[in-house]
C-alpha positions in Angstrom: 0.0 0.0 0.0 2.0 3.0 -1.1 0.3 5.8 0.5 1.9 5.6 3.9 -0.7 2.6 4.9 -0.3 -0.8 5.3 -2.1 -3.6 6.4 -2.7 -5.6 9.8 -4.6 -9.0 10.4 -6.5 -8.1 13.3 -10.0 -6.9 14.1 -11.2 -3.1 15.2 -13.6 -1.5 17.1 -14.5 2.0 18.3 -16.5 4.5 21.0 -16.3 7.7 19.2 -13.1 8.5 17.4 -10.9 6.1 19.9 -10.1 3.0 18.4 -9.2 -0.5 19.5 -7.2 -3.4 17.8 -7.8 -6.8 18.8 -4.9 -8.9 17.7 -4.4 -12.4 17.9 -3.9 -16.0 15.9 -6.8 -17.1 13.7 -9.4 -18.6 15.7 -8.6 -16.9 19.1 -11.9 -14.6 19.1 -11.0 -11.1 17.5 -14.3 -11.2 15.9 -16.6 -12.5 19.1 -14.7 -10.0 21.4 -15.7 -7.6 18.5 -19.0 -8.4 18.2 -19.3 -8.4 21.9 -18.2 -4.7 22.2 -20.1 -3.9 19.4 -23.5 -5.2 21.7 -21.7 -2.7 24.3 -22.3 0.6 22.2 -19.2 0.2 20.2 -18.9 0.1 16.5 -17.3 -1.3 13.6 -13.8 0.1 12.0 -12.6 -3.7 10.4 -12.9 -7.1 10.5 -9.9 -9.4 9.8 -8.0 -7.1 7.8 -7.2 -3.6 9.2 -5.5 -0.6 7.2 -3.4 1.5 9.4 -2.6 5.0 7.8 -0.1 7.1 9.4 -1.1 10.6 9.8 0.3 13.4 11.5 -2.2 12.7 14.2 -1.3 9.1 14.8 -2.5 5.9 13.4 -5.7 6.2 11.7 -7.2 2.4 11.3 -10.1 1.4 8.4 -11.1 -1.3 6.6 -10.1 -2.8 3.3 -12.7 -1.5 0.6 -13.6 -5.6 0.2 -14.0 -5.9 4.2 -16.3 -2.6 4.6 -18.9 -3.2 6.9 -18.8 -6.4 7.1 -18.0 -8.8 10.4 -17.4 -12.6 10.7 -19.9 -14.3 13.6 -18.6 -17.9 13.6 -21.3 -20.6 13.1 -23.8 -17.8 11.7 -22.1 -16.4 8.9 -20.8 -12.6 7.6 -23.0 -10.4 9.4 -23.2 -6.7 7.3 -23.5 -3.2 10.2 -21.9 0.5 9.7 -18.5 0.7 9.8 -16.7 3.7 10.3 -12.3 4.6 11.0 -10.5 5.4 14.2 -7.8 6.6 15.8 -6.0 3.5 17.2 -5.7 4.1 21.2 -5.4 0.5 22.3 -4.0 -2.9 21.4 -5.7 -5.7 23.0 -3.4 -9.1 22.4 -5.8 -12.0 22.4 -2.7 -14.5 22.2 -1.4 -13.6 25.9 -3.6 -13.4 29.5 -3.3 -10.6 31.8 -2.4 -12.9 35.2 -1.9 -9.3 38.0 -5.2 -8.3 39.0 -3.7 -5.0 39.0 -1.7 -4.9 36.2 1.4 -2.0 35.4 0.5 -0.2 32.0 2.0 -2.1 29.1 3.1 -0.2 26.1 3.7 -1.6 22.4 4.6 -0.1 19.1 2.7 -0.3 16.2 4.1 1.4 12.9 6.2 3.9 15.3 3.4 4.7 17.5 3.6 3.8 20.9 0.1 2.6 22.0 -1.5 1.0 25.1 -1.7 -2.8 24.9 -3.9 -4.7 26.9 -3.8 -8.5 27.4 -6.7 -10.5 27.5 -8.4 -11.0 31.0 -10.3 -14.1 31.4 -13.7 -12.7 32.5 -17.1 -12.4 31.9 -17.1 -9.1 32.2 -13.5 -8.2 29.6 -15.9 -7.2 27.4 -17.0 -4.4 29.5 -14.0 -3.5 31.2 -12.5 -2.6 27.3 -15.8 -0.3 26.8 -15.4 1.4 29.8 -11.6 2.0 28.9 -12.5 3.0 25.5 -14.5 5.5 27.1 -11.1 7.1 29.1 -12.2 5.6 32.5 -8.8 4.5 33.4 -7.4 5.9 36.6 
């Protein structure tokens, strides 16, 4: 992609203009973690693919003109809803569980950005706790 983007297997959500990635090998629930957040309030950016554009205001993520608006909801089929881009604010890795219960802020880089990375916490509730951090409620 020559125009300062390239692209990311991975799934994206957003509240607003804040964006989250959800990364992770195939099969580990990108989309289901998606769709869940997406139940939550949030919306669509991309599902699968993600295009990551630097600008001078960060890393702005959207969807592959093929992917647009479309989401992957295992054992129903490709479900179609709005999709819009983000700002990408916050990686969640799927791969790796969050074991502190209170946990010091992790930091990755993504492209040259440095983001906030999340790993996933096994709990109902994950889900909710992203949504609420999407939101800025992190003390």
């Amino acid at each position: 992609m020559g125009d300062g983007s390239t692209l990311m297997h991975g799934t994206a959500v957003a509240r607003g203009s804040a964006g989250l990635l959800i990364t992770g090998r195939a099969g580990v629930g990108k989309s289901s973690l998606a769709l869940e957040l997406m139940a939550l309030g949030a919306s669509l950016v991309a599902d699968d693919q993600v295009v990551l554009t630097r600008k001078p205001e960060g890393l702005l993520m959207s969807a592959p003109s093929t992917l647009d608006g479309k989401i992957e909801a295992r054992g129903i089929g490709i479900l179609k809803c709005d999709a819009a881009p983000a700002w990408l604010r916050i990686v969640v890795d799927m791969d790796h569980v969050e074991t502190g219960r209170l946990p010091e802020p992790l930091e990755i880089s993504v492209f040259g950005e440095r983001v906030r990375l999340i790993r996933r916490v096994e709990a109902p509730a994950f889900a909710s706790m992203l949504c609420i951090l999407l939101k800025g409620g992190l003390e």
